[in-house]
ZAMARGU-4260 file (C-alpha; in steps of 0.2 Angstrom, whole numbers, plus 5000, padded with zeros to 4 digits):
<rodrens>
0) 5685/5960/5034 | 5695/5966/5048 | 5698/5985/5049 | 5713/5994/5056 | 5704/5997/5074
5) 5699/5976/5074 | 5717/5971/5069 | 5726/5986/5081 | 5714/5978/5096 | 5719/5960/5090
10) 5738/5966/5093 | 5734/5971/5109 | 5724/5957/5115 | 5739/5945/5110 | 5750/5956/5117
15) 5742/5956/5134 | 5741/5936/5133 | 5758/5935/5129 | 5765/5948/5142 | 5753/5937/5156
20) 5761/5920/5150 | 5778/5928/5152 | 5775/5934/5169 | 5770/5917/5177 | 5786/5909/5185
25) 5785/5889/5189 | 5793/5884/5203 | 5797/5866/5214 | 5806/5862/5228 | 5810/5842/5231
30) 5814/5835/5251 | 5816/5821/5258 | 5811/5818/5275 | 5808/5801/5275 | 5817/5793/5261
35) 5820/5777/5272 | 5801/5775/5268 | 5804/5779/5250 | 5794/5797/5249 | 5800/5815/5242
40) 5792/5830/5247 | 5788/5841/5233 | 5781/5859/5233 | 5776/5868/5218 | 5773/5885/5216
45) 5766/5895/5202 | 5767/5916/5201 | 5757/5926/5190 | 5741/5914/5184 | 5727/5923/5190
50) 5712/5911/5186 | 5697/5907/5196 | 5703/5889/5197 | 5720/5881/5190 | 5722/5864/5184
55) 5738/5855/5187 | 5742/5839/5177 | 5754/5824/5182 | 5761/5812/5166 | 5755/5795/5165
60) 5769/5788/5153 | 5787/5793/5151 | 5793/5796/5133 | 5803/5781/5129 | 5794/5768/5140
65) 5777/5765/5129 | 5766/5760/5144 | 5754/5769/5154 | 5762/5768/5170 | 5749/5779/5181
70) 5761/5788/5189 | 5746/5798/5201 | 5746/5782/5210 | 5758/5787/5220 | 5755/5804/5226
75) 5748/5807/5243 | 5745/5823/5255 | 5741/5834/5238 | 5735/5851/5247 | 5735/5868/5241
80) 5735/5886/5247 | 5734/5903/5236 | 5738/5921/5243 | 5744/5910/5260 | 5727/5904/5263
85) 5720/5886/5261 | 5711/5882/5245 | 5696/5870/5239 | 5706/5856/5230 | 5695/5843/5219
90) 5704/5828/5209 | 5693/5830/5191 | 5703/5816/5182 | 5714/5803/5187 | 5728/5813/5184
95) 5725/5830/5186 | 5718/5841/5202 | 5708/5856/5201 | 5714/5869/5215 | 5701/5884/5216
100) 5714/5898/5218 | 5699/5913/5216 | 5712/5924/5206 | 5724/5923/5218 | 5742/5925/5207
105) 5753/5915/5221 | 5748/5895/5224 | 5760/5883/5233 | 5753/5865/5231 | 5762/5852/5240
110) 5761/5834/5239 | 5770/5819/5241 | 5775/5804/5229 | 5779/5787/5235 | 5795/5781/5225
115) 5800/5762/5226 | 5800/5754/5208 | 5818/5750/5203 | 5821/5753/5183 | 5828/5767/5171
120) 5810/5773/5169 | 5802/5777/5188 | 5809/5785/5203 | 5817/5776/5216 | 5820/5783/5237
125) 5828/5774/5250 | 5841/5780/5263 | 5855/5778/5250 | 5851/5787/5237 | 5836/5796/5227
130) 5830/5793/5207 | 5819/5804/5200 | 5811/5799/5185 | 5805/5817/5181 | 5788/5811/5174
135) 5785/5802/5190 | 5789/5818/5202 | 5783/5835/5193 | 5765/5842/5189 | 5764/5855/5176
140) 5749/5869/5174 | 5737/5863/5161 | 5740/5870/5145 | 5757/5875/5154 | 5768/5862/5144
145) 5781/5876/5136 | 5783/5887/5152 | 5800/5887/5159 | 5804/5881/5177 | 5815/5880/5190
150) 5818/5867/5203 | 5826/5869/5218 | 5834/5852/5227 | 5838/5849/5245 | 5846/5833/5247
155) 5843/5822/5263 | 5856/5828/5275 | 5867/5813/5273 | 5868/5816/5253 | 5880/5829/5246
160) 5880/5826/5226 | 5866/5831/5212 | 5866/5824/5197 | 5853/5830/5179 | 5856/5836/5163
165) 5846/5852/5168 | 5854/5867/5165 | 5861/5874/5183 | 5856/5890/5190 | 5870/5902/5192
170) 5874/5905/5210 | 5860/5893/5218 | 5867/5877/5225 | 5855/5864/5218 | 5844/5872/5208
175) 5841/5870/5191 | 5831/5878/5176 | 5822/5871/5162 | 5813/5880/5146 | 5800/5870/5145
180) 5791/5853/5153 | 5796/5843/5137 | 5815/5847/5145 | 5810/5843/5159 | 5800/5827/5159
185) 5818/5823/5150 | 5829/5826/5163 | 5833/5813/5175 | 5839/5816/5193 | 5851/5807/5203
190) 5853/5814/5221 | 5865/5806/5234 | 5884/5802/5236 | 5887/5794/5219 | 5904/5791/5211
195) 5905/5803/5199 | 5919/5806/5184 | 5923/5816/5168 | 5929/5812/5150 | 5931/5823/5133
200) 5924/5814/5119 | 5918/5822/5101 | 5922/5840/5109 | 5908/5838/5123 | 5911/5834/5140
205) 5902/5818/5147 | 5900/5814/5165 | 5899/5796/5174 | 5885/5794/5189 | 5890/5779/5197
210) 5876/5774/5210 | 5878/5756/5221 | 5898/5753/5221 | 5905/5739/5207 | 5921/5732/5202
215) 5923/5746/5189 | 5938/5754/5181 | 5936/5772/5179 | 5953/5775/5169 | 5948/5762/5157
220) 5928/5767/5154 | 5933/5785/5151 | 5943/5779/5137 | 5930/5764/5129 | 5916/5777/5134
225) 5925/5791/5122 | 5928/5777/5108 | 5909/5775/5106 | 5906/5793/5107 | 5917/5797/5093
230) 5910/5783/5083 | 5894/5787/5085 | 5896/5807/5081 | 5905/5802/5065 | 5889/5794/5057
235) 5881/5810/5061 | 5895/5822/5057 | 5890/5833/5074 | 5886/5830/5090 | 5871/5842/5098
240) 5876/5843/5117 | 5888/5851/5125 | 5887/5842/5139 | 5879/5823/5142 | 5877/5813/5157
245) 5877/5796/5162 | 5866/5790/5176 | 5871/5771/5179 | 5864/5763/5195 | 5876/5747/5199
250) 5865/5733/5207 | 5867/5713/5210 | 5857/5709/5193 | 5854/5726/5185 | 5849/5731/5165
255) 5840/5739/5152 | 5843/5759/5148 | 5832/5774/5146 | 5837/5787/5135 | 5836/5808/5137
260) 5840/5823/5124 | 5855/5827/5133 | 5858/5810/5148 | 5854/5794/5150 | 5850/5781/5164
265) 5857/5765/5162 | 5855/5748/5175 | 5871/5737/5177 | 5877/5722/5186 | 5889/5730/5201
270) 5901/5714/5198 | 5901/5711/5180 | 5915/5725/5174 | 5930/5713/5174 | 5921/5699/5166
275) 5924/5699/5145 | 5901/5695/5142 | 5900/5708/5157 | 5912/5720/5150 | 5905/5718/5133
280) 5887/5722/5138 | 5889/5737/5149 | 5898/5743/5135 | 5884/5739/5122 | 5870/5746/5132
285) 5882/5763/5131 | 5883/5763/5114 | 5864/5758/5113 | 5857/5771/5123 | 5869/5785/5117
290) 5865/5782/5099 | 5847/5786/5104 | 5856/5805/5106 | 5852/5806/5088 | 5841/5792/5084
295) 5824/5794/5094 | 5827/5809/5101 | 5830/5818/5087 | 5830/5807/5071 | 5812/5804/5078
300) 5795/5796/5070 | 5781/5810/5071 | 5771/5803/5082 | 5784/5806/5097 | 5784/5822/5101
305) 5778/5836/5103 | 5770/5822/5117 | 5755/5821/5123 | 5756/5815/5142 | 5741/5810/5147
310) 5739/5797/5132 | 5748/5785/5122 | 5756/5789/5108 | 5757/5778/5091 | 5769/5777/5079
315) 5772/5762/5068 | 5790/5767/5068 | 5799/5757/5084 | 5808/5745/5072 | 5819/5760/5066
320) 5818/5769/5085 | 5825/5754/5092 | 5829/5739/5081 | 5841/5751/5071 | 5847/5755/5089
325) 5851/5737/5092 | 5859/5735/5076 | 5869/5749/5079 | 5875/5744/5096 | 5885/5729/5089
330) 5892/5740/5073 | 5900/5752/5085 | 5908/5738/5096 | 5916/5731/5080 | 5919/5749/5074
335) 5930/5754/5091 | 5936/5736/5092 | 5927/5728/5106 | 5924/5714/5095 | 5931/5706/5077
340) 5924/5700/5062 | 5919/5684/5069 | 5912/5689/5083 | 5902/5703/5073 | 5895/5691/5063
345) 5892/5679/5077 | 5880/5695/5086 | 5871/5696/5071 | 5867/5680/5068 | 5861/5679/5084
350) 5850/5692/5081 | 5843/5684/5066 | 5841/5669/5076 | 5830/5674/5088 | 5818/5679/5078
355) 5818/5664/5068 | 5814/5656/5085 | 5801/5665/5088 | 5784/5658/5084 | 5776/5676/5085
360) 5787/5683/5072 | 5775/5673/5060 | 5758/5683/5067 | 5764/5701/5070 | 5774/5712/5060
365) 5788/5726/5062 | 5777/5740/5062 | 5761/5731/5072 | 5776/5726/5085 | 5778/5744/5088
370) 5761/5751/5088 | 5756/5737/5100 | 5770/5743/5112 | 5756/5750/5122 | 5745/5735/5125
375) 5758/5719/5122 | 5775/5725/5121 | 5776/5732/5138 | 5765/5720/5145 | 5768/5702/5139
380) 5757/5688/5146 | 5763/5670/5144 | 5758/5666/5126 | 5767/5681/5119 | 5781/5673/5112
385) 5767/5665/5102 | 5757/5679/5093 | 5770/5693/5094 | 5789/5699/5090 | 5798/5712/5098
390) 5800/5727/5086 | 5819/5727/5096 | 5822/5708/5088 | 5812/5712/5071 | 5817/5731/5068
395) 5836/5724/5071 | 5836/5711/5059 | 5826/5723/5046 | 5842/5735/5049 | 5855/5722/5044
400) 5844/5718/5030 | 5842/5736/5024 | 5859/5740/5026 | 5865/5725/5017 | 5853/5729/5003
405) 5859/5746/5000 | 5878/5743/5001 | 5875/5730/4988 | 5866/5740/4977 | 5878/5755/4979
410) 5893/5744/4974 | 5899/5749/4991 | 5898/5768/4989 | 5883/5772/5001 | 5878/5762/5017
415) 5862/5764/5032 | 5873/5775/5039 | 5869/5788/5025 | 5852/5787/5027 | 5852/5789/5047
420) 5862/5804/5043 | 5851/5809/5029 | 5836/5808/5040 | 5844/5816/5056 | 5848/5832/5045
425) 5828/5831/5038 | 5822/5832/5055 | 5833/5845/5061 | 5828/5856/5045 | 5811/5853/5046
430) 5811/5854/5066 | 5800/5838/5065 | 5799/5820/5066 | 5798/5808/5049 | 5783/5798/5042
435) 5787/5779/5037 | 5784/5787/5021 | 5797/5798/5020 | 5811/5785/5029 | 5806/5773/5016
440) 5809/5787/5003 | 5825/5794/5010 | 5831/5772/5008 | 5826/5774/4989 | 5835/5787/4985
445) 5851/5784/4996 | 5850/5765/4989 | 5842/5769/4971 | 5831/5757/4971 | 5814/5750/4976
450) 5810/5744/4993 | 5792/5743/4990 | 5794/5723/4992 | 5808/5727/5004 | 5793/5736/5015
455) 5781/5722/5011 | 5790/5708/5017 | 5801/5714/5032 | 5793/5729/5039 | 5772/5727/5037
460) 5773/5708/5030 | 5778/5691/5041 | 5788/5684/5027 | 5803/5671/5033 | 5820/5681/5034
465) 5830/5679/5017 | 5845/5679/5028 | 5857/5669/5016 | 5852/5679/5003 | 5858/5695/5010
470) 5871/5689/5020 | 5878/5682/5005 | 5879/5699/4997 | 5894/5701/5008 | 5903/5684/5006
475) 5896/5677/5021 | 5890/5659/5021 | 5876/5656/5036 | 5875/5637/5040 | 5859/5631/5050
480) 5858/5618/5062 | 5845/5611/5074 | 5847/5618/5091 | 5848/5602/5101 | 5852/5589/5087
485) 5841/5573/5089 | 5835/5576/5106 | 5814/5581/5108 | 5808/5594/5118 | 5790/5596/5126
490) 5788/5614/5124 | 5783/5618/5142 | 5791/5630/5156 | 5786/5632/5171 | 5790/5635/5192
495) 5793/5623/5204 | 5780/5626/5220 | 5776/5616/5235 | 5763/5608/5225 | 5774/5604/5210
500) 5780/5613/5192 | 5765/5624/5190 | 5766/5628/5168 | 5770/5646/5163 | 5773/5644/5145
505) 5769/5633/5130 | 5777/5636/5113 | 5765/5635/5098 | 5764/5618/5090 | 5774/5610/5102
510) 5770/5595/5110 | 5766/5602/5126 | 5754/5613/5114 | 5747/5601/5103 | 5742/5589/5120
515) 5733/5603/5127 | 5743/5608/5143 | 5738/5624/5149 | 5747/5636/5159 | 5742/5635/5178
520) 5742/5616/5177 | 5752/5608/5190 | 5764/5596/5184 | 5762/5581/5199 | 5771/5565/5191
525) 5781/5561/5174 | 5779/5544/5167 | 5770/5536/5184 | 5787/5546/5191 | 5783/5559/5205
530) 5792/5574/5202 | 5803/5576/5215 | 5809/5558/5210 | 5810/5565/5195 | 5822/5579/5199
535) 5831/5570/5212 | 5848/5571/5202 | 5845/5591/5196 | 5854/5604/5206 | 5843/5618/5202
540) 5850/5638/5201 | 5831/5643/5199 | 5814/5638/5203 | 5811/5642/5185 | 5815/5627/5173
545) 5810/5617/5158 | 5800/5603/5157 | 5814/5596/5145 | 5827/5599/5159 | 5822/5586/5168
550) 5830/5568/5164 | 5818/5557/5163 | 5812/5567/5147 | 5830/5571/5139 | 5833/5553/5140
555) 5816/5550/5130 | 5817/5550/5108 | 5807/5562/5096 | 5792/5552/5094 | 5792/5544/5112
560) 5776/5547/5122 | 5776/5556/5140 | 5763/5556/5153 | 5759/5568/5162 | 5748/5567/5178
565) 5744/5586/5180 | 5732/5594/5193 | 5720/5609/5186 | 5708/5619/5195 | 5711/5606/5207
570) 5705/5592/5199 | 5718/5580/5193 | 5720/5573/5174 | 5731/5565/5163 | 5740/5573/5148
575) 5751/5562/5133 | 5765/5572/5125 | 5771/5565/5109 | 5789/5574/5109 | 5794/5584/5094
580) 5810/5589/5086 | 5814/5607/5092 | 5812/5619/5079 | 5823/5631/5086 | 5839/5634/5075
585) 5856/5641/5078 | 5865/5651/5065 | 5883/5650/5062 | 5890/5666/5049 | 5909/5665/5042
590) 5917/5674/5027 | 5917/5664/5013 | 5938/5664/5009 | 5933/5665/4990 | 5921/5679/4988
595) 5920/5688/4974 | 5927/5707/4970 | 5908/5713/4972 | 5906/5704/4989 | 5923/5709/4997
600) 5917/5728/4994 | 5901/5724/5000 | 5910/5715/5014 | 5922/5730/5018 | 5911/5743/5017
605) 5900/5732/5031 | 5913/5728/5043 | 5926/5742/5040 | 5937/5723/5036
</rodrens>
């Protein structure tokens, strides 16, 4: 038992930790001498931590990107001093050095990081322009993740413009604060002379970053931009920031999107805004990345966050995280009327379609897709396709099941929209992230009925897609048909080198599968037919092609026999294809003009028709 002395002395001893944590002040400073060679200069200084040696930790992942990316590859020069002298520094784990700072309570570390991977996800430096992938650039203290910071930047003198969702400092050009890491390994950085503009959407203000020029229209994205926005905030009923940020680099072929609490960084095509399919995607990647405001970020599965950066971290829950995402994307287009009916319909039966053409959607479920992120999803090899689904592909489809499922079953009334929001106001209530047990619960009891099949089938199960099943609850017909009527296919991609077409891929049970060519085998002659002779007539836009592209085998039948003379390990052999049918399938969705009462509200409550 604890006595009033023990308990008093307890207080104090809590006290004294507390008041010692308050008092150390966290601190960088990012240069750039030398971004023409791709480096940033960052110093780090710590205040108040007297210890006999201090740990300091880089991340090896970044939340939202499930791969360890080893971000400590790229530091160099890492030195330190404490009370202004030089220290003993000693690397103890990959990502973490020790500096023996003897009690001193002032240590500056410097180091440098190397920044030249272009995506959402890692920092990019060059003369132009710097990205800061926070995770990639800023060490925290060990044990240190909920301290506050500051960080000061001091652009390159040819740059005059910072961008981050960091909260500024009143009074310091450049400087910023964050309350804890978590903030700030999810604040990205854009430094340079980017376009910048402003729109009012949903009552919080949003600003544009526009790095690498383009044939954008600022007038016009301020106004689809805000159309999304609003959308998207009415599922939820509120929208958390005050202030949002879009970081889009611009580049010759650019994609893909990373998403923040408060920004995002999105990669676009600089010449693609006044095409309709360019148009239409940038604007999809908005409203994809922008619905991760609420849906990841803080409608979230528990296994994201609070984070642990030096590991992965598992969750089963992707499908929701980002298939829902995806499903999501091509409801607000239709819903702020970038696209009809038809052309809503055509999207999702896209979606459907592709993982029907999948083979891997047959080995690997939703929620196996997503906790494999780590080891396949990130890092596909060339037989992928063949054990494994994206939980993007799978999770989206599951969503236009689910929410075809619960409209129906509600006559209309209730929709996945109410359970998103349902879930969204959990989390925030319980200030945590969900179980699949509970987002399978909150789907009963929006929907009022089972999905214990539902769960079976679709999200832990392989079971074939049931597409015309629930599509029909809205008074959709879906018509299938072969994907190249009557013409075979080998199953086989590959590269054209000096040597010949050197396989990349094989689709399971396809011919090319079946006959046992392997990836790596160099593809010399077709039919006694060398290969240049063979492609004599092709004008090729890539080095990448199909074996199926050439026209000696399109003008071959299903059932015809190829030969192949194929060199491996530098050995040469022979290889008999017996062409297949293709088993790809394309889906074609149209409303049915006589659909029932029932199906018309299902239909309206889907579409907003």
């Amino acid at each position: 038992m604890f006595n009033k002395k023990s308990i008093l002395s307890l207080v104090l001893l809590l006290t004294c930790i507390m008041a010692a944590k308050a008092q150390v002040k966290i601190g960088f400073e990012v240069s750039f001498k030398e971004p023409q060679a791709h480096y940033a200069e960052v110093q780090m200084n710590i205040s108040g931590l007297a210890k006999d040696y201090v740990d300091v930790k880089m991340p090896v992942w970044t939340p939202g990107s499930y791969l360890i990316r080893e971000f400590e590859k790229s530091v160099e020069e890492f030195k330190a001093t404490a009370a202004g002298k030089a220290v003993k520094v000693e690397k103890v784990r990959k990502n973490t050095w020790r500096i023996f700072s003897a009690k001193a309570k002032d240590i500056q570390v410097n180091y440098r990081v190397y920044a030249f991977e272009i995506s959402v996800r890692t920092a990019f430096i060059d003369e132009s322009h710097a990205f800061l992938s926070p995770t990639a650039i800023f060490m925290h203290p060990d044990g240190m993740i909920k301290s506050p910071s500051t960080v000061k930047i001091i652009p390159f003198n040819t740059w005059s413009k910072v961008s981050t969702g960091l909260t500024p400092v009143a009074g310091e050009q450049f400087t910023y604060k964050a309350t804890d890491f978590d903030i700030l390994y999810d604040s990205p950085i854009e430094v340079g002379n980017q376009d910048t503009f402003e729109f009012t959407a949903a009552g919080v203000r949003h600003e544009v970053a526009m790095y690498g020029g383009g044939n954008y229209d600022k007038e016009k994205l301020k106004v689809d931009m805000a159309k999304i926005v609003e959308k998207e905030t009415a599922v939820y009923g509120e929208n958390p920031n005050k202030y949002y940020l879009f970081i889009v680099h611009n580049f010759l072929k650019g994609g893909g999107g990373l998403e923040h609490l408060n920004s995002t960084t999105l990669g676009a095509s600089r010449n693609a805004y006044n095409t309709a399919e360019g148009y239409k995607g940038f604007l999809g990647l908005v409203a994809h990345e922008y619905h991760h405001l609420w849906n990841v970020k803080r409608l979230r599965p528990i296994a994201l966050g609070p984070f642990d950066y030096d590991n992965e971290n598992y969750t089963t829950n992707l499908w929701v995280a980002e298939g829902f995402t995806s499903y999501y994307e091509n409801k607000y287009l239709h819903r702020a009327g970038f696209t009809d009916v038809n052309e809503f319909l055509k999207d999702l039966a896209g979606g459907v379609g592709t993982v029907l053409n999948t083979p891997g959607a047959k080995y690997q479920s939703a929620a196996s897709s997503s906790y494999d992120a780590w080891i396949i999803g990130y890092r596909p090899n060339e037989n992928s396709k063949n054990n494994s689904i994206s939980y993007y592909n799978k999770g989206e489809v599951i969503g236009i099941l689910m929410d075809l499922e619960i409209i129906n079953a509600t006559k209309g009334a209730k929709s996945l929209d109410d359970v998103m929001k349902a879930m969204y106001l959990q989390c925030k209530t319980l200030k945590r992230g969900y179980t699949d047990a509970e987002f399978k619960a909150m789907v009963e009891k929006i929907s009022g009925i089972s999905f214990t099949n539902f769960w079976a089938k679709y999200v832990n199960g392989v079971d074939d897609v049931e597409y015309v099943k629930y599509f029909g609850y809205a008074g959709v017909d879906v018509s299938t048909e072969n994907a190249t009527p009557g013409k075979p296919v080998t199953g086989a991609s590959g590269q054209l080198t000096n040597d010949g077409l050197a396989i990349t891929a094989t689709v399971r049970n396809s011919a090319a599968w079946t006959s046992g060519l392997n990836v790596n085998d160099i593809v010399l002659s077709l039919d006694d037919t060398s290969l240049s002779d063979a492609l004599s007539t092709v004008r090729l836009k890539s080095p990448m092609i199909s074996l199926d592209a050439i026209p000696l085998v399109a003008k071959k039948n299903i059932g015809d026999v190829l030969k192949l003379k194929v060199k491996r390990d530098g050995l040469e052999k022979e290889i008999s294809l017996a062409l297949k049918e293709n088993p790809n399938v394309r889906l074609k969705a149209t409303v049915n003009e006589n659909a029932t009462a029932a199906q018309k509200a299902v239909l309206k409550k889907w579409t907003g028709v």
